[in-house]
C-alpha positions in Angstrom: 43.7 23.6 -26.6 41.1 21.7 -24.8 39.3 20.3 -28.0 43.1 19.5 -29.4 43.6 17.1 -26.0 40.2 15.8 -26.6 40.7 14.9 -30.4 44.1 13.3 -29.4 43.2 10.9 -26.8 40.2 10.1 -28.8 42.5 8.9 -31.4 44.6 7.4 -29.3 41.7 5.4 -27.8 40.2 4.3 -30.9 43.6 3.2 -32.5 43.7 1.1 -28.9 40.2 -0.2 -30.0 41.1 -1.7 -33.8 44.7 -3.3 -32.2 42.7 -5.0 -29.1 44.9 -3.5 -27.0 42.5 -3.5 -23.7 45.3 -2.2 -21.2 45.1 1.2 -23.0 41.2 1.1 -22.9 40.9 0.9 -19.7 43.4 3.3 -18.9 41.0 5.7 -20.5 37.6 4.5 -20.2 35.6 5.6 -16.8 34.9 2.4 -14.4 31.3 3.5 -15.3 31.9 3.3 -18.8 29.4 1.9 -20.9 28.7 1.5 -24.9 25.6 0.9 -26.6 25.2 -0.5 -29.8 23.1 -3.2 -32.1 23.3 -6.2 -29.8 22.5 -4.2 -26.5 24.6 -2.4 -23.8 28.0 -3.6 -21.7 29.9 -2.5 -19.2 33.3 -1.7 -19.2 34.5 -4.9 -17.7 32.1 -6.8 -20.3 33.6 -4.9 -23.3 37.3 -5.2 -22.6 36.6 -9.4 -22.2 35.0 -9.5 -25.1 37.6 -7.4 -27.2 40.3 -9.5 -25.1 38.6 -12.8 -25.8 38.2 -11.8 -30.0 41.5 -11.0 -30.2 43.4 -14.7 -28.2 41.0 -16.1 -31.1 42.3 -13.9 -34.1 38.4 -12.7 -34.4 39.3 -8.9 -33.9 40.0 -6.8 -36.6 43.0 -7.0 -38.6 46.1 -4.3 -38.8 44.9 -2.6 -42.0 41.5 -1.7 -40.2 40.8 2.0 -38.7 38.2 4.8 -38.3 37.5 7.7 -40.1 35.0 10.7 -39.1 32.7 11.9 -41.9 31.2 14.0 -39.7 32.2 15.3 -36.3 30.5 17.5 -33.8 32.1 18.8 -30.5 29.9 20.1 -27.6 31.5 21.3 -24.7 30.0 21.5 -21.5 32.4 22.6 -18.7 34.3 19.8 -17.6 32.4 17.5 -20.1 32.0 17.4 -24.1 29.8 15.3 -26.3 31.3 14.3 -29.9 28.8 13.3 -31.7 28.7 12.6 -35.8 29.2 9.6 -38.9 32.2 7.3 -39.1 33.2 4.9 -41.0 35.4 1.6 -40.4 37.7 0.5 -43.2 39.6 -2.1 -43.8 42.2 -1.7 -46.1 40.8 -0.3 -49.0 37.3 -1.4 -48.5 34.7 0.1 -46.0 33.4 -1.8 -43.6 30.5 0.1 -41.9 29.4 3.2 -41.4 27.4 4.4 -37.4 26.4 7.0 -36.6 27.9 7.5 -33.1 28.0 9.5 -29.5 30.6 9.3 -27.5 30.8 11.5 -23.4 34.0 12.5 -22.7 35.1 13.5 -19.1 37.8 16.2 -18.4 39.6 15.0 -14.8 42.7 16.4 -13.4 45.4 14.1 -16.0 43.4 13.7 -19.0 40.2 12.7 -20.8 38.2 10.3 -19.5 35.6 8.0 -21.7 32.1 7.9 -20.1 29.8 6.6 -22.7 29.9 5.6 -26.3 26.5 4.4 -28.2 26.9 3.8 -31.8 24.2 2.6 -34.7 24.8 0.9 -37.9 23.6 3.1 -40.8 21.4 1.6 -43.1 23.8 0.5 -46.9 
């Protein structure tokens, strides 16, 4: 059951992600959340402007976007887990990108709490 609430509210994050919809983020991120990823490291508060800004300017990704896993790997560690593995981004019918990604997840009294994500483009 653990892993199930896990996998849920990681879906339910990322489907937050592709709509821009920040409020939801931060519900779930930690205040000491942090991602990683080709153009260096931000903060929680640094991400969520960002995605906030992207989307008032119709940059962020459009409706048809989403994630899938191609791989997936769970690692649970009392009151934390690692899910580690391959995604890819489509939009539409056509994919995007594909990272290979890390993400630490945080089991608090409610629900699952985002720590840390660090993702890296695979090479085409």
């Amino acid at each position: 059951m653990k892993n199930l609430d896990l996998l849920s509210t990681r879906e339910d994050w990322y489907a937050a992600f592709f709509a821009g919809d920040t409020d939801f983020m931060a519900a779930v991120e930690a205040d000491s959340f942090s991602v990683v990823h080709a153009n260096g490291v931000q903060s929680k508060w640094e991400q969520l402007h960002g995605i906030s800004r992207a989307v008032q300017a119709d940059l962020w990704f459009p409706d048809s976007a989403y994630k899938q896993d191609a791989q997936l790997s769970l690692q649970n560690h009392g009151d934390f887990s690692v899910v580690s593995g391959v995604s890819h981004t489509w939009i539409g019918d056509a994919e995007h990108s594909r990272v290979l990604f890390s993400e630490l997840w945080r089991k608090n009294a409610q629900d699952w709490q985002l720590m840390h994500l660090h993702f890296t483009p695979m090479a085409e």
